[in-house]
N, C-alpha and C positions, 0 to 999 in steps of 0.2 A: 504493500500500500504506500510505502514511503519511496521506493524507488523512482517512481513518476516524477515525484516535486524534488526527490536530491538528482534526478536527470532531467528533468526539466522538457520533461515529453509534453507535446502539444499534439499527435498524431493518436487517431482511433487505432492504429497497429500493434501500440501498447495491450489494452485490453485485450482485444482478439489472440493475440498470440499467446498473454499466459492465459485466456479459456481454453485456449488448443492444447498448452501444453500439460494444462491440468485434468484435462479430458482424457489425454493422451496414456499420460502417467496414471490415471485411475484405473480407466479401461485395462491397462495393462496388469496392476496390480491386483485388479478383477481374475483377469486370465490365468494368474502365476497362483490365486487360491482354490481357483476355480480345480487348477488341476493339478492341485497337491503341492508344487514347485516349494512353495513357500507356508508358513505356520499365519491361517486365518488372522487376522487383526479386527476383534470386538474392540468398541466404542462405550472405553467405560468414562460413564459423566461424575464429574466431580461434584461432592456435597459440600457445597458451601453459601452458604446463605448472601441474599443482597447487601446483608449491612456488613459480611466480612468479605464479600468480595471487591465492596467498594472502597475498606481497607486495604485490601490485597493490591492490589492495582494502581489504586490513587499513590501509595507509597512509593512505587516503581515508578510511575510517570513523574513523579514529584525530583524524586532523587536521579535519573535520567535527564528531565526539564536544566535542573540546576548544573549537572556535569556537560549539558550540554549549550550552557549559553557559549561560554566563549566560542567554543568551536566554529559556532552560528555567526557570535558578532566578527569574531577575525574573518571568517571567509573560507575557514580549513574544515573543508564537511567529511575528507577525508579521517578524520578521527573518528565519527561518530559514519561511519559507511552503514548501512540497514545490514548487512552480516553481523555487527557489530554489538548491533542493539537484540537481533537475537541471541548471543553471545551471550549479552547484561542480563536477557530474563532469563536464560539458561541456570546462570550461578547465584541467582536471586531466589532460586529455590533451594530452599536447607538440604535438602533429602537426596537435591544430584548427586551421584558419584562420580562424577566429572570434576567437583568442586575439590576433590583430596589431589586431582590430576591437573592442575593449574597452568603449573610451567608445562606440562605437554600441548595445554591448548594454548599458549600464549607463544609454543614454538612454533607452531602447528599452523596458526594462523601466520604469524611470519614469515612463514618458507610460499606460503598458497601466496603470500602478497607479493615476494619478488619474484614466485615464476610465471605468474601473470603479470607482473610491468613486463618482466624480461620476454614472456611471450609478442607482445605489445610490439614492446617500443625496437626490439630486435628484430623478431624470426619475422613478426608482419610489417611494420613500419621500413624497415633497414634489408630486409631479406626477401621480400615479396610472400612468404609463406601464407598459405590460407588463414583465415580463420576459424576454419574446419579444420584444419589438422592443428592451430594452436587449440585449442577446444582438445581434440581430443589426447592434445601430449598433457596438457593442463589436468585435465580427467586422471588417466593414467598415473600420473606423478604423484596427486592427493593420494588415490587407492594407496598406491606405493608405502606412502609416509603413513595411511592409515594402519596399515599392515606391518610396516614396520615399527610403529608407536605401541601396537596391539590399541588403538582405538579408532573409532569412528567421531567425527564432526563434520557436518554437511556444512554447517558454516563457515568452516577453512575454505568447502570447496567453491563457495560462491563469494570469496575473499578474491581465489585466485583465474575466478569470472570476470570478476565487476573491468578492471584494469579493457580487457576489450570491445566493452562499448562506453569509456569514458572517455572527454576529451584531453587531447595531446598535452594541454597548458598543465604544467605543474606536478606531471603522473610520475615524474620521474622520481617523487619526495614522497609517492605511495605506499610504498612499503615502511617510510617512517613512521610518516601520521597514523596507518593502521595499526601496527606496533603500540604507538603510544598511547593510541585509544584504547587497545585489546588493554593494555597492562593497567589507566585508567577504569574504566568498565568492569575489571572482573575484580580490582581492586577494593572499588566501590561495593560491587557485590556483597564480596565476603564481609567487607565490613559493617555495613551499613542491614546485612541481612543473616544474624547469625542465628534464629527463630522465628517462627510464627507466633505471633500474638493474639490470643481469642479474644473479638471483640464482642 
């Protein structure tokens, strides 16, 4: 939902395409239980009442809002990239087991950010390379690191997405600001979220 206004899309091609690609992706994972491939996925709803969900949530957007002015006012949206932010709700939840593995995703996300500038600004920009085959070496290379970390983060892997369809000004400082965000952001987390409070 954020991606649109930090991309600054004006074009109906946006929507259309992620309903395609979420149709795409459902259908599919329709197919994969359908016949066995994969372990069914039920839809369990969480019990939480109006007045603690609006704690829940108001607290996140509060403490995200604030970590995230500067970013806003300076102009560097690259700190706060929408991977990012599901990154923050990730370790905002006590009960992750992600949150004892920190520095793997704070390295994790690092590496997805310089092989996408370096997909970018190198193999397509400098090389001619598709962006079908930076896409699929980008792919590739997260599995890679995911397998060799022994964990999974879909959000590394749309760290080391974002880089080719963003504009050329400034990508080259990409891998910093994400860096500094991820290490802000999960910071934040931990700290500011170390239980639930029954309200």
């Amino acid at each position: 939902m954020y991606i649109p206004i930090y991309l600054r899309t004006t074009t109906i091609i946006y929507p259309i395409s992620v309903f395609a690609m979420v149709l795409i992706i459902t259908l599919v994972q329709k197919l994969f239980e359908t016949g066995n491939y994969i372990e069914q996925v039920s839809y369990q709803p969480v019990d939480m009442s109006f007045r603690e969900g609006l704690f829940y949530y108001g607290k996140r957007i509060l403490v995200f809002l604030i970590l995230a002015w500067w970013p806003i006012h300076k102009g560097q949206l690259y700190v706060i990239a929408p991977p990012l932010i599901v990154t923050f709700i990730e370790f905002t939840n006590v009960k992750a087991k992600l949150r004892v593995q920190y520095t793997k995703i704070i390295v994790i996300v690092g590496i997805a950010a310089v092989i996408g500038t370096i997909s970018r600004l190198y193999l397509y920009e400098s090389q001619g390379v598709s962006l079908t085959v930076c896409t699929l070496l980008i792919v590739i290379s997260m599995l890679l690191f995911f397998s060799f970390y022994n964990i999974s983060f879909p959000p590394a892997g749309a760290i080391g997405m974002l880089p080719l369809i963003l504009k050329l000004e400034g990508l080259i400082y990409y891998p910093i600001l994400v860096v500094l965000g991820c290490l802000i952001l999960v910071a934040a987390a931990m700290i500011c979220f170390r239980e639930e409070i029954k309200v």
